[in-house]
N, C-alpha and C positions, 0 to 999 in steps of 0.2 A: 123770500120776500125782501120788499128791498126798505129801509130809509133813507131818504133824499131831497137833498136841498138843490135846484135849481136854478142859473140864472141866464139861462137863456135855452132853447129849447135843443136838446140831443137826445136820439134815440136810447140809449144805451147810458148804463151807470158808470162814470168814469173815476170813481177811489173804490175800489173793491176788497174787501177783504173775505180772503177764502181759505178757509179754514178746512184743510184735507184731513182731520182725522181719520184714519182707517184705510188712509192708502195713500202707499209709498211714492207720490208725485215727483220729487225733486231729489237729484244728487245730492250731497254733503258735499260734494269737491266744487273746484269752481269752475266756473263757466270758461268756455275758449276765448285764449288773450287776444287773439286774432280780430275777434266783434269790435269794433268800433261801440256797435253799439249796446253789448255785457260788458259791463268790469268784470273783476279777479271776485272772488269771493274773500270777507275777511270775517276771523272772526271774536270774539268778546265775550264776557261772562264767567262765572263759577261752573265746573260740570257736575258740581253737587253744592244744592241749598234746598232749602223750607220754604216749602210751601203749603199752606193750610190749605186744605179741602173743603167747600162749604156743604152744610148740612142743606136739605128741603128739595123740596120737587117743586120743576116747572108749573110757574103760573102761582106757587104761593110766593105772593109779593111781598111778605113781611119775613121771609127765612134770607137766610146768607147767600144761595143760590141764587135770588135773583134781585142780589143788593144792586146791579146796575139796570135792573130795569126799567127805573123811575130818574128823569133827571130833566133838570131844569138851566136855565142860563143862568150865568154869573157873570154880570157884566162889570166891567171896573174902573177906577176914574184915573185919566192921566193916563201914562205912555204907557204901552205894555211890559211889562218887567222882563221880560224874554229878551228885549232890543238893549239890554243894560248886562245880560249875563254872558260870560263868556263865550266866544264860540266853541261849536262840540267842532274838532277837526280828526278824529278817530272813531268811529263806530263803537259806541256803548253799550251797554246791556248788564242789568242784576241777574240774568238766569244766562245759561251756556246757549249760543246763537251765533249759527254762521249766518251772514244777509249778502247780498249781491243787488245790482240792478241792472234792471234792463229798458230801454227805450225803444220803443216801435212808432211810429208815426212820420212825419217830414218836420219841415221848419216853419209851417202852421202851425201844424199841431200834431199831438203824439200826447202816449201815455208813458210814465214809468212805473215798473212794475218792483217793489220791495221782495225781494224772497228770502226769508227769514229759515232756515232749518234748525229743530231741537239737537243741537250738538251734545246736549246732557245727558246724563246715566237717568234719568227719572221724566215722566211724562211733564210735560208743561201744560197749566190752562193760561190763553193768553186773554181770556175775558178780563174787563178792564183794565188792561195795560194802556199802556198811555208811550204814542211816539209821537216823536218832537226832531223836527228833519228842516232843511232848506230846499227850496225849489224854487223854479223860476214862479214869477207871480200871476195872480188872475185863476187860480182856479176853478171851473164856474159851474160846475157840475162836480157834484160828490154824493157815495150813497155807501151802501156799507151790505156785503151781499151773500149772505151764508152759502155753504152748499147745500145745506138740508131742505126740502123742500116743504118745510114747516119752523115756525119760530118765525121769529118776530127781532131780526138783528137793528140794531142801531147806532149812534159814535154820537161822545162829545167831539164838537169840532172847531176848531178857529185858525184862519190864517192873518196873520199879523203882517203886512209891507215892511219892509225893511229901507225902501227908497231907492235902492239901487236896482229893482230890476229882479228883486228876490223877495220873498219870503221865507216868514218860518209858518209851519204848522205844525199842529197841537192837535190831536186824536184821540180821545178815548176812546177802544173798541169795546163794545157792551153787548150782548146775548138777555133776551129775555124767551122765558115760553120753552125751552129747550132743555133734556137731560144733560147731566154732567159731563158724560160721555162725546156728545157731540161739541163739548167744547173746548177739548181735551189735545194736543200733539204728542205723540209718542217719542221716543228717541228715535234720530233719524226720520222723520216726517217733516214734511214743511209745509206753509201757508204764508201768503204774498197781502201786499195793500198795496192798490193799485191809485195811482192821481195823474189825474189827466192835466191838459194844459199848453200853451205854446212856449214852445222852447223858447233859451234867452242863454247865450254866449257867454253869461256874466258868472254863470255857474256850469260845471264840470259836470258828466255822468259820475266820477269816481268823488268830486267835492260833495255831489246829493248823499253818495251811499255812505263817507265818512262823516257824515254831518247828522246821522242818524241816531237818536237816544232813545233806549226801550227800555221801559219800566213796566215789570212782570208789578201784580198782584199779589202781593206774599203773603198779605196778614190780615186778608178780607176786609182792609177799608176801602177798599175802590179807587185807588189813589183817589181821593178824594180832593185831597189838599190841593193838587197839584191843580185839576181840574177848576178850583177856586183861585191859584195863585196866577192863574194865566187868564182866566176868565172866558171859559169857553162857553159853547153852545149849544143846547140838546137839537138836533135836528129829527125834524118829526118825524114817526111812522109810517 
């Protein structure tokens, strides 16, 4: 099922996030230098930390399980503090993650696609992580799109202009309605987020993939902070 904000009409969901627990989709090495249009793959993180496991079953709304499946906007006054913080120019991450990207489309338009694989000794769940990237701007179409074909997935989201031809965006990916299981990456499994959009010269396929910061869920607050500190947006159901 999908959540999605649209602002002008395309068939298809163009920010995807797909979540391949239970099959081995994507290498850990990296992609061929040769693509123009794959970078290298890099990668960031600890290959061992903590991570709490929440207690509850799908669909009870008041257990740790489905802390992200209520959320509302946090709108804020004045510039967005993101435009004032340094820029990420290395690929970050609190849990062990190799990422790469890839671009398909022309110079209208095209999608790029994040591939994130668990390079850690321990499963990851990436439910409310929160990535925080540059791309060209205008995104106008975004949805968030499990592979289960049940659950009810959704994202905080906001993209911020930067004025030059860029933005940043802010994602929180959230899972409701679904067991723990399905929200789970193993070592060596990967799962992608996908954003569409027309390209813009002003930014690099390799300046997107290094400009990218992932913040795992460690302690079951939902990043919550962060979601307030940027002032994102619940897009609907």
């Amino acid at each position: 099922m999908h959540a999605q904000s649209t602002r002008r009409g395309l068939g298809a969901s163009l920010a995807t996030v797909l979540l391949l627990a239970g099959v081995a989709a994507f290498s850990a090495g990296s992609p061929a230098v040769a693509d123009p249009n794959t970078t290298t793959a890099v990668s960031a993180g600890p290959a061992s930390y903590t991570q709490a496991v929440p207690t509850g079953a799908p669909s009870e709304y008041n257990a740790p399980l489905e802390r992200c499946a209520n959320g509302v906007n946090y709108p804020i006054g004045g510039a967005n503090p993101v435009l004032s913080e340094p820029l990420t120019t290395q690929f970050a991450s609190n849990v062990g993650l190799s990422e790469y990207v890839t671009f398909s489309g022309n110079q209208w338009y095209g999608d790029w696609n994040f591939v994130f694989t668990n390079t850690s000794t321990q499963t990851l769940s990436p439910d409310c992580a929160v990535l925080v990237f540059r791309a060209p701007s205008g995104s106008d179409n975004h949805g968030y799109t499990s592979t289960q074909q049940y659950g009810h997935p959704q994202q905080d989201y906001l993209e911020v202009p930067r004025g030059d031809g860029t933005s940043f965006y802010i994602a929180r990916i959230d899972f409701h309605d679904v067991p723990l299981v399905q929200r789970q990456v193993s070592p060596g499994q990967s799962f992608s987020y996908q954003l569409g959009g027309i390209p813009n010269s002003k930014i690099t396929l390799a300046q997107i993939r290094d400009s990218l910061k992932f913040t795992a869920d460690l302690d079951l607050k939902a990043n919550q902070s962060l979601v307030q500190h940027y002032g994102t947006n619940r897009l609907t159901n």
